[in-house]
C-alpha positions in Angstrom: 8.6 -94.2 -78.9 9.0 -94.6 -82.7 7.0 -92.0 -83.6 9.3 -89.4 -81.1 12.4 -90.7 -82.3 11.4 -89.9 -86.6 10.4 -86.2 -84.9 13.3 -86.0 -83.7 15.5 -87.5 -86.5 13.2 -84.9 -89.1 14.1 -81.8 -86.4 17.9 -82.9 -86.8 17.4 -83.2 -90.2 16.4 -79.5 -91.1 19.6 -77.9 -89.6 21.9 -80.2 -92.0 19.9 -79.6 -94.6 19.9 -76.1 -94.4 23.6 -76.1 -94.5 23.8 -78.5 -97.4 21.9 -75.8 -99.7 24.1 -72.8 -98.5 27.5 -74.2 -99.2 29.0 -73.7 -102.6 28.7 -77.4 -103.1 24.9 -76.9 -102.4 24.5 -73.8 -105.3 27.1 -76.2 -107.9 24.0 -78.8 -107.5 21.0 -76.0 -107.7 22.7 -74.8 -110.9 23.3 -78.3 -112.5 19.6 -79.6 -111.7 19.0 -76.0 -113.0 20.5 -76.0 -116.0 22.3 -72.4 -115.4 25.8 -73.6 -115.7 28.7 -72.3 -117.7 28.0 -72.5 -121.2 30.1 -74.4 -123.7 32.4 -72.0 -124.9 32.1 -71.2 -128.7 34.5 -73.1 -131.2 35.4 -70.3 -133.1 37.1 -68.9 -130.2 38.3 -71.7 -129.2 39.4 -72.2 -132.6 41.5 -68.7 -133.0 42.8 -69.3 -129.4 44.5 -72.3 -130.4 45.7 -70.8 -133.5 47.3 -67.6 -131.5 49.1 -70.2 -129.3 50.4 -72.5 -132.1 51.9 -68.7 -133.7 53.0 -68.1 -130.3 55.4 -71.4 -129.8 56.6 -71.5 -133.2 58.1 -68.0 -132.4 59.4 -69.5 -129.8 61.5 -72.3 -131.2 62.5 -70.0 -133.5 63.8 -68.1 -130.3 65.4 -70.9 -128.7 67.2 -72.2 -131.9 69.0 -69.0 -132.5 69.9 -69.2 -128.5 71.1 -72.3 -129.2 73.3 -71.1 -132.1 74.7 -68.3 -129.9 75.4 -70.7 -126.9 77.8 -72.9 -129.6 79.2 -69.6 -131.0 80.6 -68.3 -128.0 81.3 -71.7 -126.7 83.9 -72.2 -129.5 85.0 -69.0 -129.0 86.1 -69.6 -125.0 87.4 -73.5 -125.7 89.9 -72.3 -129.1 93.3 -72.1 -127.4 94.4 -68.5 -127.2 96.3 -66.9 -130.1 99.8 -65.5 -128.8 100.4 -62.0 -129.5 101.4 -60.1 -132.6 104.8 -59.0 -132.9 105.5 -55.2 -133.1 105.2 -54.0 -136.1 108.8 -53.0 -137.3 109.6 -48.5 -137.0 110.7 -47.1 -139.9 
């Protein structure tokens, strides 16, 4: 009985198995044990990449500090109390 029941536990077995390998979890473990996964990426790159986004946010604080100066310009401008009107200048 012991012997039909590790058949039969080995003919279960194959089916799971089989699914196991052919799911994308499967391959991710294939190409690990492998050795066929990504590459590190080279330094250099990562190195100018880094240096193109540091460029890239000091432009834009520079952006946002003259948006800021804007915003208190015409903030000043609505809160002054508005002038009243110039007389008519006098006909000769």
């Amino acid at each position: 009985m012991a012997i039909v029941g590790i058949i039969l536990l080995l003919v279960l077995l194959v089916p799971v198995l089989g699914l196991v390998i052919d799911s994308p979890i499967g391959r991710a473990i294939a190409r690990r044990i492998e050795g066929q996964g990504e590459a590190m990426p080279d330094l250099s790159d990562l190195r100018r990449k880094v240096d193109l986004l540091e460029g890239e946010v000091e432009d834009l604080q520079r952006t946002v500090e003259s948006l800021r100066d804007e915003q208190a310009f015409l903030q000043r401008v609505l809160e002054d109390p508005p002038r009243p009107p110039l007389p008519p200048a006098p006909r000769p």
